[in-house]
C-alpha positions as CSV (number, residue, x, y, z in Angstrom):
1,X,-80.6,-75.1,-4.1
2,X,-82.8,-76.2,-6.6
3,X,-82.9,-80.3,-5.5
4,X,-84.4,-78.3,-2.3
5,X,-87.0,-76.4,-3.7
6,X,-90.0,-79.2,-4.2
7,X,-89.4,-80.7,-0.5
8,X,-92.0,-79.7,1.8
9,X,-91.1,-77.1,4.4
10,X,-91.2,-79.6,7.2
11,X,-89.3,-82.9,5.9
12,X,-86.3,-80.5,5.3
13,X,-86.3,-79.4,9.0
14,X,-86.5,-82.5,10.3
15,X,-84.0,-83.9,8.0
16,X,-81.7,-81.3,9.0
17,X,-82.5,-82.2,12.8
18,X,-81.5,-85.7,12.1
19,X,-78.6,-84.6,10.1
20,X,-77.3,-81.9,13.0
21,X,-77.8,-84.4,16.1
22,X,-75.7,-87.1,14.3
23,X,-73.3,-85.3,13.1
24,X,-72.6,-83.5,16.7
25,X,-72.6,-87.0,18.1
26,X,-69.4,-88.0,15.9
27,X,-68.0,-84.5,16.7
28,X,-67.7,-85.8,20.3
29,X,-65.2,-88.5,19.3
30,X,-62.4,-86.5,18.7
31,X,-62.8,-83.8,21.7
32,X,-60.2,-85.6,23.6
33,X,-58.1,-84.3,20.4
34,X,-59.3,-81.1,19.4
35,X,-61.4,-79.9,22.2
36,X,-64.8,-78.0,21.5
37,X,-63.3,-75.3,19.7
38,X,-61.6,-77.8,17.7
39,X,-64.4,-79.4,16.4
40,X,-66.2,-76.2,15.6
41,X,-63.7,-75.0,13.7
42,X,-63.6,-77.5,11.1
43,X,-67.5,-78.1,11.0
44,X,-67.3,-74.5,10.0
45,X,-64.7,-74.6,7.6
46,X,-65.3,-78.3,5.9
47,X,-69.1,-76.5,5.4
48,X,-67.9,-73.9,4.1
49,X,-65.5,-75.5,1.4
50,X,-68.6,-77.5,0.4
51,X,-71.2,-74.4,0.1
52,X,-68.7,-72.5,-1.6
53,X,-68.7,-74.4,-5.2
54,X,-72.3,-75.3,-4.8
55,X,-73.3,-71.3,-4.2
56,X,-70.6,-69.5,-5.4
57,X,-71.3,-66.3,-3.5
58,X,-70.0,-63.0,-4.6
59,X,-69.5,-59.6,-2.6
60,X,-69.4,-57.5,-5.0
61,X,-73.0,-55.8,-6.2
62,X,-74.1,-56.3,-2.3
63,X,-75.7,-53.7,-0.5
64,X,-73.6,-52.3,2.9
65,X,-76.7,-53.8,5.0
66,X,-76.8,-57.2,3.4
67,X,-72.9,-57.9,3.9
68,X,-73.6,-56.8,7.5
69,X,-76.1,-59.2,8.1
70,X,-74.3,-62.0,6.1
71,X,-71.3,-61.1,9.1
72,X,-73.7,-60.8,12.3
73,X,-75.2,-64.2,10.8
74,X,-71.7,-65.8,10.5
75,X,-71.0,-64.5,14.1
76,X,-74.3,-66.2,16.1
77,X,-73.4,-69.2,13.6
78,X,-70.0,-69.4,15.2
79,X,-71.0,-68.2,18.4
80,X,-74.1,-71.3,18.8
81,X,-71.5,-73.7,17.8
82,X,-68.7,-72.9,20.2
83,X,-71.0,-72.4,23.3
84,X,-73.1,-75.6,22.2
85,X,-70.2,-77.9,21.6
86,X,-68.2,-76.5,24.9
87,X,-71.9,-77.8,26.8
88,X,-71.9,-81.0,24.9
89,X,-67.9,-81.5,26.5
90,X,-69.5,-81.5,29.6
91,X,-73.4,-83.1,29.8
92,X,-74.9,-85.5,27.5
93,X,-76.0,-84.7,23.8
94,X,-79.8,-85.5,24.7
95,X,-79.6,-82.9,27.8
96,X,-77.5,-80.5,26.2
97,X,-80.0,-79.8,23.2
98,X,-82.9,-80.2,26.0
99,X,-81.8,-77.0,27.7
100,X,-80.6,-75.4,24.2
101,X,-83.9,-75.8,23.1
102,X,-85.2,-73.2,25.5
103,X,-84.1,-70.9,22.7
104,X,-86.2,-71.7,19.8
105,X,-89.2,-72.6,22.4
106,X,-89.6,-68.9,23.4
107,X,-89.1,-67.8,19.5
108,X,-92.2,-69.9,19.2
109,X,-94.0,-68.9,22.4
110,X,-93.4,-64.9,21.6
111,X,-95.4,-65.9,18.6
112,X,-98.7,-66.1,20.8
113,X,-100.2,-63.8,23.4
114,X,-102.9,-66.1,24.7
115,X,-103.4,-67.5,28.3
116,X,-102.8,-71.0,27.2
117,X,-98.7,-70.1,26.9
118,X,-98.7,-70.1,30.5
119,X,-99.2,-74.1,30.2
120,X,-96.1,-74.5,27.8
121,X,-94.0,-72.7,30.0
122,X,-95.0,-74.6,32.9
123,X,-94.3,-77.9,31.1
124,X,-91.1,-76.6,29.7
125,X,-90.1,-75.5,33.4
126,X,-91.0,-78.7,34.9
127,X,-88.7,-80.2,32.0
128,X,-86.0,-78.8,32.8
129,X,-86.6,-79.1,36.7
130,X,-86.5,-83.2,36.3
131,X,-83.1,-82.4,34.6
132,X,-81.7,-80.2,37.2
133,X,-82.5,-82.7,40.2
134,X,-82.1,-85.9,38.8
135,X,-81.8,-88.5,36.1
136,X,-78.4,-87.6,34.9
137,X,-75.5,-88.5,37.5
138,X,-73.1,-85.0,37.9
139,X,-74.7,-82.8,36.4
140,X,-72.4,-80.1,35.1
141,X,-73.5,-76.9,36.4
142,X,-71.1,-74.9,33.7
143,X,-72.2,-77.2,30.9
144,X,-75.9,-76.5,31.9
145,X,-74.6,-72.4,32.0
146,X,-73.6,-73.1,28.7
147,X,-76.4,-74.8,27.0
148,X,-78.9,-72.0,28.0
149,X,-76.2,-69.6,26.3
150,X,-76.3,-72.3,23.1
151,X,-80.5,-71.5,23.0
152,X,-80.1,-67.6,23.4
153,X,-77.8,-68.0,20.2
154,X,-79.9,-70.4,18.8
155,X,-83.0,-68.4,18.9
156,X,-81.0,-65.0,17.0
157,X,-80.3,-67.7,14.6
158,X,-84.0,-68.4,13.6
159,X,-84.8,-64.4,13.2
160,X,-81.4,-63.3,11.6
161,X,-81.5,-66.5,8.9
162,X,-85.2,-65.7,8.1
163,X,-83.8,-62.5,6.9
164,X,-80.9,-63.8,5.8
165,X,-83.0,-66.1,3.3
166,X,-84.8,-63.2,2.1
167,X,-82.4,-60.9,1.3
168,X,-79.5,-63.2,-0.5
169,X,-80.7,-65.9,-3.3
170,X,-80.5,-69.5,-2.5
171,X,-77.9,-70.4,-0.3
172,X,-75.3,-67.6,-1.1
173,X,-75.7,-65.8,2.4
174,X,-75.3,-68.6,4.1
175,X,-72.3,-69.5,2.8
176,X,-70.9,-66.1,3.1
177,X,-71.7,-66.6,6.8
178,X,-69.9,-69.4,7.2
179,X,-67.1,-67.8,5.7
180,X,-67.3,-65.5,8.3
181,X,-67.7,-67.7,11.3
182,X,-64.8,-69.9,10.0
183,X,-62.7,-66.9,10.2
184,X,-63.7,-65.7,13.6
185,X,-63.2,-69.4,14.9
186,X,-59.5,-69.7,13.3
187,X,-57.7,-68.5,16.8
188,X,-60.0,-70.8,19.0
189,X,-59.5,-73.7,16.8
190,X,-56.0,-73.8,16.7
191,X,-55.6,-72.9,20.2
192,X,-57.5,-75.7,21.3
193,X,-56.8,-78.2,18.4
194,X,-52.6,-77.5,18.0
195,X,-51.1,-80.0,15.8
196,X,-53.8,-82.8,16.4
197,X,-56.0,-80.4,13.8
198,X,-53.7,-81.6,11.0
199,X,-54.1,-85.8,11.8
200,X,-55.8,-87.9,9.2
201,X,-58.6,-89.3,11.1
202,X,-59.7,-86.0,12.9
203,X,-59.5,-84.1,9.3
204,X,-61.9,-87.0,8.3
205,X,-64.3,-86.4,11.2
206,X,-63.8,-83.0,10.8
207,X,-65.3,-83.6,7.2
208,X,-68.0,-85.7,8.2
209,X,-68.9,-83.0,10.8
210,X,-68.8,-80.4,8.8
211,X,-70.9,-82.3,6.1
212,X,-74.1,-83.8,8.3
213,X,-73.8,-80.1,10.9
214,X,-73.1,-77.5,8.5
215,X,-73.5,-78.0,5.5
216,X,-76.9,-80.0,5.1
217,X,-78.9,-78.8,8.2
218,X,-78.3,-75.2,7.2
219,X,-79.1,-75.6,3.3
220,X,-82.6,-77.3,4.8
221,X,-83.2,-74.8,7.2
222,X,-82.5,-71.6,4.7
223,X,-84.5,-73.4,1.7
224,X,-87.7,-74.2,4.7
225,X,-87.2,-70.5,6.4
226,X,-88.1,-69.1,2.5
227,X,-91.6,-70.8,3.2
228,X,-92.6,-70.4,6.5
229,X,-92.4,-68.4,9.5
230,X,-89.8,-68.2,12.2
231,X,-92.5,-69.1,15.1
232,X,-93.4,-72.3,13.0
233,X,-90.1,-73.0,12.5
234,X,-89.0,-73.2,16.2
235,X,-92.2,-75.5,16.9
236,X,-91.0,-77.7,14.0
237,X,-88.0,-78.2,15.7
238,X,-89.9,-79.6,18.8
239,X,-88.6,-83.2,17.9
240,X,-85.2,-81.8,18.8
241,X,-84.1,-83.2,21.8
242,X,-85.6,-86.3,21.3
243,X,-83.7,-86.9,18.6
244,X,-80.7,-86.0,20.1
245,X,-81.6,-88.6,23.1
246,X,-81.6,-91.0,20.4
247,X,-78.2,-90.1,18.7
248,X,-76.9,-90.3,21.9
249,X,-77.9,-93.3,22.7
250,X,-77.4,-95.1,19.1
251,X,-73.7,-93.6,18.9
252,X,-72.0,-92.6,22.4
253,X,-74.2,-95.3,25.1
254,X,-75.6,-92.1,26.5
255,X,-78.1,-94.2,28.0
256,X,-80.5,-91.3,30.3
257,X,-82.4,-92.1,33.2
258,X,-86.5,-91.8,33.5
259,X,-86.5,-88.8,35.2
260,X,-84.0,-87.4,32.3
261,X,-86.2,-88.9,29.7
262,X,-89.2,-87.2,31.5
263,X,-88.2,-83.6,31.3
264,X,-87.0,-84.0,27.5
265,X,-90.4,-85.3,27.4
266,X,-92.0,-82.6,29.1
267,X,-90.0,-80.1,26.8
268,X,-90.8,-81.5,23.9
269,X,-94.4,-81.7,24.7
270,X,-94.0,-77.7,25.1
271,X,-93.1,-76.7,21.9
272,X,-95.7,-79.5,20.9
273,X,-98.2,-77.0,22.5
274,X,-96.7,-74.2,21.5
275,X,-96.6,-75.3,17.8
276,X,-100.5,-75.0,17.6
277,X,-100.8,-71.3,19.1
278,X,-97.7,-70.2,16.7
279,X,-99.2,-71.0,13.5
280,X,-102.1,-69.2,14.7
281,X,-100.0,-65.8,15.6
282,X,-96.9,-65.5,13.8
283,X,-94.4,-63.6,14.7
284,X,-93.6,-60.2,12.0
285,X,-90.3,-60.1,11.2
């Protein structure tokens, strides 16, 4: 997107970090509606009905490999959302994103083979250890389970939309991906959404979703990925659960306890560390 294009590397991914946590917290609201798979559904496809006009992708003229990787990236897209957004049903946003951050952490530690990781790790750990025993009253054990899945997708994201940038111009594998993961969510969605998919208010959530957690974090991230590398990426994103805390907070009460706000602390301070030892040794994709 060429509005993109002069914005340092850095101010789009934290814009889209603001933009993602926000618009998950006002995806919450109408779980009691939709469910999870609901909400992820229309994320997808209100993002994808914006992208489209904007990029106008075309299949034809692609290579076998490129439309492959436009499909596997459409797949972890809808596969991160539906895992993430099934956790967030169950724990609070600020804890969810906390333990889905493991993900991107490790894409930036594997960027670095130097004694010092062992420190991040540790810190990272001891994060998620203050989450696990306390701070945040019933902890749920599958929403935990399903968080850590959440990262795992989360870090195939960051490698497969690096390549995903370099291979399709501007934002027209992206959009093709969401076209995909819209698709592959259409069964989920209206299993779990019925009728209530349909209603006024959750359509206009659903577009407000799909707007601030599709559409505009994923432009920012595929315009900053063009620039720099995957390991730097996933230390850029260290502000992550913090923010999320924060959107929680500001827009659900999600108020977290001071052992809770330690280990986000403790994780962010992590990929802090690890930030410094990744744009030293980059990972080659």
């Amino acid at each position: 997107m060429g509005l993109l294009t002069p914005a340092p590397s850095p101010a789009l991914v934290i814009g889209a970090i603001a933009s993602v946590q926000f618009g998950s917290a006002i995806a919450t609201t109408v779980f009691h509606r939709i469910g999870p798979g609901g909400a992820v559904w229309l994320r997808l496809l209100f993002g994808t009905f914006i992208l489209i006009p904007l990029w106008r992708p075309r299949i034809r003229g692609r290579t076998r490999r490129e439309l492959l990787l436009a499909c596997l990236f459409g797949l972890v897209l809808a596969a991160m959302n539906f895992s993430f957004y099934s956790a967030l049903h169950r724990i609070p946003l600020g804890v969810a994103v906390t333990f889905e951050f493991v993900g991107p952490l490790c894409v930036a530690l594997a960027g670095s083979r130097r004694a010092l990781d062992l420190v991040w790790v540790a810190l990272a750990l001891a994060g998620i250890l203050a989450l696990t025993r306390g701070g945040v009253h019933h902890l749920n054990g599958v929403g935990v389970g399903l968080a850590l899945l959440a990262g795992s997708f989360w870090a195939c994201y960051i490698l497969v939309n690096a390549r995903v940038g370099r291979a399709f111009e501007g934002g027209t594998g992206l959009t093709l991906a969401m076209c995909v993961g819209s698709v592959v969510m259409i069964p989920i969605g209206i299993a779990q959404g019925g009728s209530h998919l349909l209603e006024p208010h959750v359509l206009l959530i659903g577009a407000a979703v799909g707007l601030l957690s599709s559409a505009i974090p994923y432009s920012f991230e595929n315009e900053a990925l063009r620039r720099i590398d995957p390991a730097v990426f996933g230390v850029l994103m260290s502000i992550e659960p913090a923010m999320a805390a924060l959107a929680g907070f500001l827009l659900l009460g999600q108020g977290l306890g001071a052992r809770a706000l330690l280990g986000i602390g403790l994780v962010v301070a992590a990929s802090v560390g690890a930030a410094r030892q990744s744009r030293k040794a980059p990972i080659a994709v």
